[in-house]
Each structure stands twice: as structure tokens, then as C-alpha cells.
C-alpha positions in Angstrom: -9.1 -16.4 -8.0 -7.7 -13.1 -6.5 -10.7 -10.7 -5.5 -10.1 -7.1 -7.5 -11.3 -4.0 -7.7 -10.0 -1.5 -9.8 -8.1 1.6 -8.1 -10.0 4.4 -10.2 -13.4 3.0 -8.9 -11.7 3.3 -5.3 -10.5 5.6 -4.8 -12.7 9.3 -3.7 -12.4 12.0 -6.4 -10.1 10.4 -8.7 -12.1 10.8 -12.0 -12.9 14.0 -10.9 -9.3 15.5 -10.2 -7.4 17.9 -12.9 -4.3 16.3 -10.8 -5.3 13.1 -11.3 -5.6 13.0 -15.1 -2.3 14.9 -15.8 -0.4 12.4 -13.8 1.7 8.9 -14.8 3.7 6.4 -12.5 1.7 7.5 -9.7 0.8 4.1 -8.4 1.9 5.0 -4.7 -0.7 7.8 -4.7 -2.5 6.2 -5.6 -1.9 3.1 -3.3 -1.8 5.3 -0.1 -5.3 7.3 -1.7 -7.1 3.8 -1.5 -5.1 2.2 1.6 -6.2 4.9 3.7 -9.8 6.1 2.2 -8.5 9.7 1.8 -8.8 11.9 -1.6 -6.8 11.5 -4.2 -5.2 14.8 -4.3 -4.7 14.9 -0.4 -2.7 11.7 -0.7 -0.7 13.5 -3.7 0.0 16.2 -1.6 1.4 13.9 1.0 3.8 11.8 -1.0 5.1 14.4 -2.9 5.6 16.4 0.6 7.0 13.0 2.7 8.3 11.0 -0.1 9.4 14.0 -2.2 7.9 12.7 -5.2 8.4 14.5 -8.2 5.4 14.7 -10.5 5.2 12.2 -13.6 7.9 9.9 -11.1 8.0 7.1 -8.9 8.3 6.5 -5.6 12.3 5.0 -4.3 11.4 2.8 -1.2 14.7 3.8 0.9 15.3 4.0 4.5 15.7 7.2 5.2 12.3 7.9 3.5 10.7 5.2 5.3 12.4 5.2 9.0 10.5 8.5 10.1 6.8 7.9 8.2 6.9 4.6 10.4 8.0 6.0 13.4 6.2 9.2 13.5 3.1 7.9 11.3 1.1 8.9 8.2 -1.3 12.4 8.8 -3.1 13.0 6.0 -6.2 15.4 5.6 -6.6 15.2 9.0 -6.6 11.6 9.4 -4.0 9.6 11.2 -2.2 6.0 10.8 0.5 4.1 11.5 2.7 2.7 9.2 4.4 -0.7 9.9 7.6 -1.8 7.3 6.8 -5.5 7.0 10.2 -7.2 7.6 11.4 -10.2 5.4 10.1 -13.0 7.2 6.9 -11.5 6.3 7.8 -11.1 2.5 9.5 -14.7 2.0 7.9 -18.3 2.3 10.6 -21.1 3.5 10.3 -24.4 1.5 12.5 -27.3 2.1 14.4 -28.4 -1.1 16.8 -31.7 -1.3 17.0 -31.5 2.5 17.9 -27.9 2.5 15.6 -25.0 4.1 15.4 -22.3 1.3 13.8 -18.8 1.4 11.7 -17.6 -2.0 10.1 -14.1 -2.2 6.0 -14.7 -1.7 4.1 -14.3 -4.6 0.8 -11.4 -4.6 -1.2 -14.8 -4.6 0.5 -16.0 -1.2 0.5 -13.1 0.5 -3.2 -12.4 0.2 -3.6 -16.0 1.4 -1.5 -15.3 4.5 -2.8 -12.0 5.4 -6.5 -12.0 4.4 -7.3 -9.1 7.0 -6.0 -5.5 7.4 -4.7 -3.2 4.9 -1.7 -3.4 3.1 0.2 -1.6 0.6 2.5 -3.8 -1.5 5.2 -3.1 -4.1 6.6 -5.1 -6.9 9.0 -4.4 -9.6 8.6 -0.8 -10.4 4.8 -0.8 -9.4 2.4 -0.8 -6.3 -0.8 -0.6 -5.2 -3.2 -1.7 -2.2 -4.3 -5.1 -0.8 -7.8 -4.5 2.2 -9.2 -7.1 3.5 -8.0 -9.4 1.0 -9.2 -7.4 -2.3 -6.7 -6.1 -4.4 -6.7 -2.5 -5.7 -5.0 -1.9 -8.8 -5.4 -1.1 -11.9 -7.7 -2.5 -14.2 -6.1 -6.0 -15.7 -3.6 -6.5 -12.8 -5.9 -8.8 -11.2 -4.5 -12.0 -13.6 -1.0 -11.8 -12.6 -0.9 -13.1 -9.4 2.8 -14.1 -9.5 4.4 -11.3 -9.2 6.5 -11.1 -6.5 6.0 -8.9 -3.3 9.4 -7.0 -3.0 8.2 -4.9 0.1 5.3 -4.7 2.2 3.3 -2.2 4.5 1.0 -2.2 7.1 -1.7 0.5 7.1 -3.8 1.2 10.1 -5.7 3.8 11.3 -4.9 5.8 14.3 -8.2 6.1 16.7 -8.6 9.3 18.3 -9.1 9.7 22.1 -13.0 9.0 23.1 -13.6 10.2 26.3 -16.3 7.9 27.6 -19.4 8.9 29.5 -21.4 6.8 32.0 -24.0 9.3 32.6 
């Protein structure tokens, strides 16, 4: 059994937000709003901004949206994180059929059992949403379909400032 919690219990001052309750096919706000613990109308701001999201749209995964978020990072409401594009040896499980090595997509189910720590944003056809620590965060009744292929992958971590350590 997949572990689930709902996105809109997740994620900080979505029932609250005018923006929030306005808005459809905003799974990747609402993906990055969980993955990275920041509001939900800062991580709004941010996709539409970096992604160029339109409101009432989805997010297009393409490279030249992608290449300078992972190189440069993610700042959001003052809060930094690098953003790692999983490659396809990450997305795919090899299986040996009739003496043949084949390649198949992973399933959500599989990919939670191969990365059960860190934070993850996943996408699967026309949808997305957040995997931490093994719990997924969706939306309420995605936790039964575990079969649903992961189509693209990324890895969320935070960005630790500088401490200056004191001895004395």
C-alpha cells in the first residue's frame, strides 16, 4: 500500500488562498508548493514567472524550461534548492525477456520502492505531484492507482545557507 497524503492538507495556505480556489490544472503548483514546504501562492508566483505558466494551464516539461531551473536552482520566497532532472536510467526498470534485456518505464509504485528517501516531484501523463520521504502528495483518490507510469522525474533539495561556526 502506497502511503498518501492529500496535497490540500499539505500544502501551507492553500484552503486559505483566493488564488488557490480560482485555479485548475495547477498540479505543478501545487507539486513544487508541497516539494519544497513554501506557500501556495509563492510557488504560483514562481511557476508562472520560471515556467511561464499561464493561469487555468499546465506546465510543458521542455528543455529550455528546465536546463536553467536546474543549473541555476529554484529561489522561492526566500528559500533556495537545487533542482536535479532525473535521467532515464532513473525512470526505467531493465527486465530480461526471452533472453533479451528490455527497458519499461517504472511504475509510481516502483519508484517509491527505489527511492524511499528525499523529495521528489514526479509527472505522469498530463498530471504531477510530489513524492517526500516515500508519501505521496496528490490529490485525494490518486493514492489507488499506483501504475501509472513516471514519464519524468525531479529531485528537490534544499540549498543550506552558509553557518559560520563559532568555537567560543
Amino acid at each position: 500500500m502506497v502511503k498518501f497524503q492529500a496535497a490540500s492538507n499539505s500544502i501551507i495556505g492553500y484552503g486559505s488562498s483566493e488564488l488557490a480556489k480560482s485555479e485548475k490544472n495547477d498540479c505543478f503548483v501545487r507539486a513544487v508548493a508541497s516539494a519544497t514546504e513554501v506557500p501556495y501562492d509563492a510557488a504560483h508566483e514562481y511557476v508562472e514567472a520560471v515556467f511561464n505558466r499561464a493561469n487555468g494551464k499546465g506546465v510543458v516539461f521542455s528543455e529550455d524550461k528546465l536546463a536553467p531551473v536546474e543549473t541555476n536552482g529554484m529561489l522561492i520566497n526566500e528559500k533556495g534548492f537545487n533542482f536535479k532532472v532525473l535521467g532515464r536510467t532513473k525512470l526505467t526498470n531493465t527486465y530480461k525477456l526471452h533472453g533479451e534485456y528490455i527497458r519499461r518505464q517504472k511504475t509510481v509504485k516502483s519508484f517509491i520502492k527505489d527511492n524511499p528517501k528525499g523529495t521528489f516531484i514526479l509527472g505522469v501523463s498530463k498530471h504531477a505531484f510530489t513524492l517526500k520521504d516515500g508519501i505521496l502528495i496528490d490529490n485525494k483518490d490518486e493514492e489507488f492507482r499506483p501504475t501509472r507510469k513516471v514519464q519524468s522525474a525531479f529531485r528537490i533539495t534544499p540549498v543550506l545557507k552558509n553557518a559560520q561556526l563559532s568555537l567560543f
